[in-house]
C-alpha positions as CSV (number, residue, x, y, z in Angstrom):
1,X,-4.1,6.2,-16.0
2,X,-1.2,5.7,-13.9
3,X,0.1,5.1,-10.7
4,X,3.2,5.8,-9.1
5,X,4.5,4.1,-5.8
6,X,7.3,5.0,-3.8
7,X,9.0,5.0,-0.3
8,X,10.8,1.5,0.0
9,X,14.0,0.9,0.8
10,X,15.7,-0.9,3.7
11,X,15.3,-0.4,7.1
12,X,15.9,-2.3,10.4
13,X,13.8,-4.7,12.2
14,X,11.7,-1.9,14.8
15,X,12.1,1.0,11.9
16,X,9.7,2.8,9.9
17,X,8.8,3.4,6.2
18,X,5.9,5.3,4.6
19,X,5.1,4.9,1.2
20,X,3.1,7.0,-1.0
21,X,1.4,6.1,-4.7
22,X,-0.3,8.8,-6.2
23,X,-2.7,8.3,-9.4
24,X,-3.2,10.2,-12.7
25,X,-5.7,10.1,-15.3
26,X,-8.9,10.1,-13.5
27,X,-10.5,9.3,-9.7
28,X,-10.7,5.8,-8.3
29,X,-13.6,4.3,-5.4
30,X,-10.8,2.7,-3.4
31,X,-7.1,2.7,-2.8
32,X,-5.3,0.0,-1.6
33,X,-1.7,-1.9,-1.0
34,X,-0.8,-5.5,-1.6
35,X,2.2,-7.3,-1.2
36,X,4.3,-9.7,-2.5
37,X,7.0,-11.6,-0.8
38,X,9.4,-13.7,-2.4
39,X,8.2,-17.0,-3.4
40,X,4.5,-16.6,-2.0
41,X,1.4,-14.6,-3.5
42,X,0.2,-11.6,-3.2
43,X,-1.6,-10.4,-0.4
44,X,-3.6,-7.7,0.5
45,X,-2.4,-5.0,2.8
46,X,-4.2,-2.2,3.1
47,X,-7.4,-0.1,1.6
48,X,-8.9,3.3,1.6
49,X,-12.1,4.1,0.2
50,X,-12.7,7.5,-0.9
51,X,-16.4,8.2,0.2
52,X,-16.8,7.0,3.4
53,X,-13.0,7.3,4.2
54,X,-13.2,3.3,5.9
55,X,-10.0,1.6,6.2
56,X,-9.2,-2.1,6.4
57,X,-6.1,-3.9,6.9
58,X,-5.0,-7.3,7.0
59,X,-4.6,-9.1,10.4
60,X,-0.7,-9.3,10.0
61,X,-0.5,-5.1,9.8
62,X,-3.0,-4.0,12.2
63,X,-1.8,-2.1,14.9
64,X,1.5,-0.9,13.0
65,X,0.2,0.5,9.5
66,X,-1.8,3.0,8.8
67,X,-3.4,3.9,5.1
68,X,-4.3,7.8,4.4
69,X,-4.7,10.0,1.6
70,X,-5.8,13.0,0.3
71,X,-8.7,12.2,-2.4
72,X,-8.1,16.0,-4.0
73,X,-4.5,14.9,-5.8
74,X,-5.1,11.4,-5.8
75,X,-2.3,9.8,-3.8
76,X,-2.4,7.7,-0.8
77,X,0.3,6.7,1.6
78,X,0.8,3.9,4.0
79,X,2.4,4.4,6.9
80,X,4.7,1.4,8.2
81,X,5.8,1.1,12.0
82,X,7.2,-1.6,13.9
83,X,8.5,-3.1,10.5
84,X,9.6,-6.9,11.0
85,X,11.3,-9.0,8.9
86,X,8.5,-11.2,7.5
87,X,7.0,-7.4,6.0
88,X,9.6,-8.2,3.7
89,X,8.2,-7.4,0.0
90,X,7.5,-5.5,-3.3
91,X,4.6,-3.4,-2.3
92,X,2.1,-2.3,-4.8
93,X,-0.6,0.2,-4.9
94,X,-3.2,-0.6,-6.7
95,X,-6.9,0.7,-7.8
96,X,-10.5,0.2,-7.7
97,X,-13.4,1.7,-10.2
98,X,-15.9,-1.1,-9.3
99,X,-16.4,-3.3,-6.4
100,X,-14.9,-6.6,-7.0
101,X,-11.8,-6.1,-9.0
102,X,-8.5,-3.7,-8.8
103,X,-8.0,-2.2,-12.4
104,X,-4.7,-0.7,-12.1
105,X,-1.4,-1.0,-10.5
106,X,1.5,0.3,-9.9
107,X,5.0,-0.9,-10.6
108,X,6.2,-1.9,-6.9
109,X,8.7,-0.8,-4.5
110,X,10.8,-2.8,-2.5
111,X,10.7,-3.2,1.1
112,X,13.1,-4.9,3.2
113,X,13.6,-5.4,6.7
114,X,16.6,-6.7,8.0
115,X,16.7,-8.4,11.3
């Protein structure tokens, strides 16, 4: 199983990104993004979940991100407006078999947001 993310970069205060991880190896429940800032922990961004097609997003992205995907190849993107500096991070993509626990990850990509 893998997953590869991809899509950061650097981008001004306003601008946009959109990311995109897709997985290999077999199907997941959910798909989600997390992201870690520089000296804090890692929070959680975004989710998708495949059979119902819900979405959730933390507080601090709603309104400017959106999570979509296409459950046929396995790859989901998030789509990043209205970037501000604090979105500064390494996002990951990670995965869910069962409720309760991601099982794999990605390997990040950076995201900075200049002011």
């Amino acid at each position: 199983v893998q997953l590869q993310a991809s899509g950061g970069g650097l981008v001004q205060a306003g601008g946009s990104l959109r990311l995109s991880c897709a997985a290999s190896g077999r199907t997941f429940r959910t798909m989600a993004w997390f992201r870690q800032a520089a000296g804090k922990e890692r929070e959680f961004v975004a989710r998708l979940i495949w059979s119902s097609g819900s979405v959730y997003y933390a507080d601090s992205v709603k309104g400017r991100f959106n999570i979509s995907g296409a459950n046929a190849n396995n790859t989901v993107h998030l789509q990043m407006n209205a970037l501000k500096p604090e979105d500064t991070a390494i996002y990951y993509c990670a995965a869910q078999i069962i409720v309760g626990r991601y099982d794999y990850w990605g390997q990040g990509t950076q995201v900075t947001v200049s002011s």
